[in-house]
Each structure stands twice: as structure tokens, then as C-alpha cells.
LUMLUM-910912 format. One record per residue (C-alpha): residue in three letters; y, x, z. Coordinates in steps of 0.001 Angstrom, whole numbers, padded with zeros to 6 digits, always signed. Each point is the difference from the previous one (the first is absolute). Example, Ala and Ser with C-alpha at 12.3 -4.5 7.8 and 13.67 -1.06 7.14 Angstrom:
BEGIN
ALA-004500+012300+007800/SER+003440+001370-000660/
! end
This chain:
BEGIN
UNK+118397+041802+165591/UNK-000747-002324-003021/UNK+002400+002353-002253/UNK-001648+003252+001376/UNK-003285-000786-000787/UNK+001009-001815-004059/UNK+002520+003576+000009/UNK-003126+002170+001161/UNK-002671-001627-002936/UNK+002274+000152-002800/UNK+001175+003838+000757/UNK-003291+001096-001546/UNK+000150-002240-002507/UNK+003504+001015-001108/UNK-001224+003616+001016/UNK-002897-000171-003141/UNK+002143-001289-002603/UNK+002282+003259+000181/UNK-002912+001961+000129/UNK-001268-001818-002787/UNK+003438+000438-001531/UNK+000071+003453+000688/UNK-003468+000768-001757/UNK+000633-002152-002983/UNK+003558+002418-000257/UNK-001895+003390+000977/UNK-002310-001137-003075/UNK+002512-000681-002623/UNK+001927+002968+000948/UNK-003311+002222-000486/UNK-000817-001680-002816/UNK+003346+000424-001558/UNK-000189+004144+000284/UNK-003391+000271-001149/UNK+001276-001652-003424/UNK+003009+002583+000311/UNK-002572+002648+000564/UNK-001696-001018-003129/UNK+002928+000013-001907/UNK+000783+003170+001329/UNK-003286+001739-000923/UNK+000406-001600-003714/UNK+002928+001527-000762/UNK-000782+003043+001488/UNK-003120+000038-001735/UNK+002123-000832-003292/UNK+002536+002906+000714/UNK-003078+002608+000519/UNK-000740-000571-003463/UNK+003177-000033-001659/UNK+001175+003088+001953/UNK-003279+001807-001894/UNK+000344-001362-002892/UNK+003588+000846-000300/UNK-000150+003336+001635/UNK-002544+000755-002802/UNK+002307-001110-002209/UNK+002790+002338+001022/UNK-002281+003343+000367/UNK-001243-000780-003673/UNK+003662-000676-001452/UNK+001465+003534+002277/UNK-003065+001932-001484/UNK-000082-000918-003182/UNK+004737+001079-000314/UNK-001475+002916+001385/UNK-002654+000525-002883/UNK+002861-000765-002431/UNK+002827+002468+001688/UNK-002959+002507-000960/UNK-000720-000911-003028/UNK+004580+000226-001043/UNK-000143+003175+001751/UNK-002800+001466-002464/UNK+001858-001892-003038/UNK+003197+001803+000981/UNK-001972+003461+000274/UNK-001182-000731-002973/UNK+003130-000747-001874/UNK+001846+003155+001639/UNK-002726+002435-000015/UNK-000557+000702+003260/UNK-003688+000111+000297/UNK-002154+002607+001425/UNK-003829+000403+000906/UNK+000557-000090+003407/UNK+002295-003650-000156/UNK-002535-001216-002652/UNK-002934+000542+002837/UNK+001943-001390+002558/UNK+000645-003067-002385/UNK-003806-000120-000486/UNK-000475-000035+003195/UNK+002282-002652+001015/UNK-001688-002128-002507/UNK-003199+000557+000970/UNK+000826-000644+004020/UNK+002118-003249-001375/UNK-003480-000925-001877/UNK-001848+000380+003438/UNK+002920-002024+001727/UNK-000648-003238-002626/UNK-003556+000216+000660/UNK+000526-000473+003614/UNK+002421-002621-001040/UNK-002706-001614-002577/UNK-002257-000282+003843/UNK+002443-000991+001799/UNK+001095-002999-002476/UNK-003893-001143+000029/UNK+000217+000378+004061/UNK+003288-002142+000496/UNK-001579-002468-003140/UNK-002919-000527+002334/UNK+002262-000767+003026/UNK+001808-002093-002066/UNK-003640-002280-001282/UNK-000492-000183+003933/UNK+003316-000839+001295/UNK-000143-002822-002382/UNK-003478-000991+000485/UNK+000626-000255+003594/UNK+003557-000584+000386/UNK+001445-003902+000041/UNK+002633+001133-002361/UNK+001818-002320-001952/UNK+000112-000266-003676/UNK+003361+001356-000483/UNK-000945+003055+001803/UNK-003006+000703-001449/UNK+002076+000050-003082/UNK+002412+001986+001384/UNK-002868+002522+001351/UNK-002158+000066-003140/UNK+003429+000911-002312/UNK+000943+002786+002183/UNK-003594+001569-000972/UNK+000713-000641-003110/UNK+003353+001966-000130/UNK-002513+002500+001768/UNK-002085+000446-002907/UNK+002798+000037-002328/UNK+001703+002952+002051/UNK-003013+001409+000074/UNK-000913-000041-004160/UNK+003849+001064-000138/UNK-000688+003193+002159/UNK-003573+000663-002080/UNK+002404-000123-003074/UNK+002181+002099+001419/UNK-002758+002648+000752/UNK-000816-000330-003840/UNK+003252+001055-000774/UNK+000017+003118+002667/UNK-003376+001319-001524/UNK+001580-000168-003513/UNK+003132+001757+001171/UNK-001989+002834+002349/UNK-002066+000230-003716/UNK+003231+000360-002172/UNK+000738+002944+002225/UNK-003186+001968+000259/UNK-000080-000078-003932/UNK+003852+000802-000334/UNK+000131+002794+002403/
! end
């Protein structure tokens, strides 16, 4: 009777430390995802920004070969006289839509330079990738002075021909 009654008190007592236990795991094991969760959402946050940045990148790079396949397709019109009024307007034209297009580009750089000032405001980037974030603007604006350049050249070629023909 003696060891029913000791076996009978020290069940709950054995009962509260594996609760106890139990709790104590539950908590580390919660507290472990949430840091997993906030290393997920930083380097999501980090790829949302690089993935704009670069994509920018690559639309300014694919517009501006297109500006210069344009511009060697007037050059070799030029060269082999095969100009007319009608491709001369169309070449006009093309430069003035491609002018429209790099204005939309010129807002769109300011938008995703914006995004950029906030992500980094309010992101817990590190130092290394805010380098890594701020130089891929940069090759942005390069792309982007190399495609205004490129334009420059177009209007001096879509000149050459209205005065030649």
C-alpha cells in the first residue's frame, strides 16, 4: 500500500517535468523557424531587388543591340544606295518611337532607383550586398548613357539620309 501511495504522488510529479520538457522543446522548435522565416524573408527580400535591378539591366542592354542593328542597317543603305523616302520615314519613325521607348526607360530607371533607396532603407541587408545592389544600378546607368549615345548616333545617321537622298 506504502508503494502505491509514494508511486501515486510522484506520477504527477514525473508527469510535469515532461510537460515542462515538452514546452521548453515546443519553444525552441518555434523559435528556431521563426529565425528560418526571417532568413527566408531576407533573402527573398534581397532577390526581389536584384531580379529588378538585373531585369532592368537586360531590357536596357537588348534595346539598346536593337538601336544599333538599326543604326548598321541605315549605314549599309547608305553605303549601297538603297534609300528611298518611304524607308527614310520609316527610319524616322523608328527613331522617334525608340526616343519614346528611352523616355519610358529614363521613368522607369528613377522608379526602380526609388525602390532601390527603400529596399535599402528598410531592408537589414548586409554590406556586401548593398554593394552588390548599388553596382548593379550603376551598370544601369551606364547601359542606360550607352543606349542615349546610341540614339545620338541613330539621329545623325536618319540625318545623313534625309540630306543624301
Amino acid at each position: 500500500m506504502r508503494k502505491l501511495l509514494l508511486l501515486l504522488l510522484f506520477i504527477p510529479l514525473i508527469g510535469g517535468r515532461v510537460a515542462a520538457q515538452s514546452i521548453d522543446s515546443l519553444q525552441s522548435v518555434v523559435d528556431s523557424l521563426s529565425t528560418k522565416i526571417n532568413v527566408l524573408e531576407h533573402d527573398l527580400d534581397y532577390l526581389k531587388v536584384s531580379y529588378e535591378l538585373e531585369t532592368l539591366e537586360t531590357d536596357l542592354g537588348l534595346f539598346n543591340s536593337e538601336i544599333n542593328t538599326k543604326s548598321l542597317e541605315i549605314r549599309i543603305n547608305l553605303y549601297h544606295d538603297g534609300l528611298s523616302w518611304d524607308l527614310i520615314d520609316v527610319y524616322q519613325e523608328f527613331y522617334k518611337a525608340a526616343v519614346q521607348r528611352k523616355d519610358g526607360f529614363a521613368s522607369l530607371m528613377e522608379a526602380k532607383k526609388e525602390y532601390l533607396v527603400l529596399k535599402l532603407i528598410t531592408g537589414s541587408f548586409t554590406q556586401k550586398e548593398r554593394d552588390l545592389l548599388l553596382n548593379t544600378y550603376d551598370v544601369c546607368e551606364q547601359a542606360f548613357t550607352t543606349l542615349e549615345k546610341a540614339l545620338d548616333v541613330m539621329e545623325i545617321l536618319v540625318d545623313i539620309c534625309k540630306k543624301q537622298y
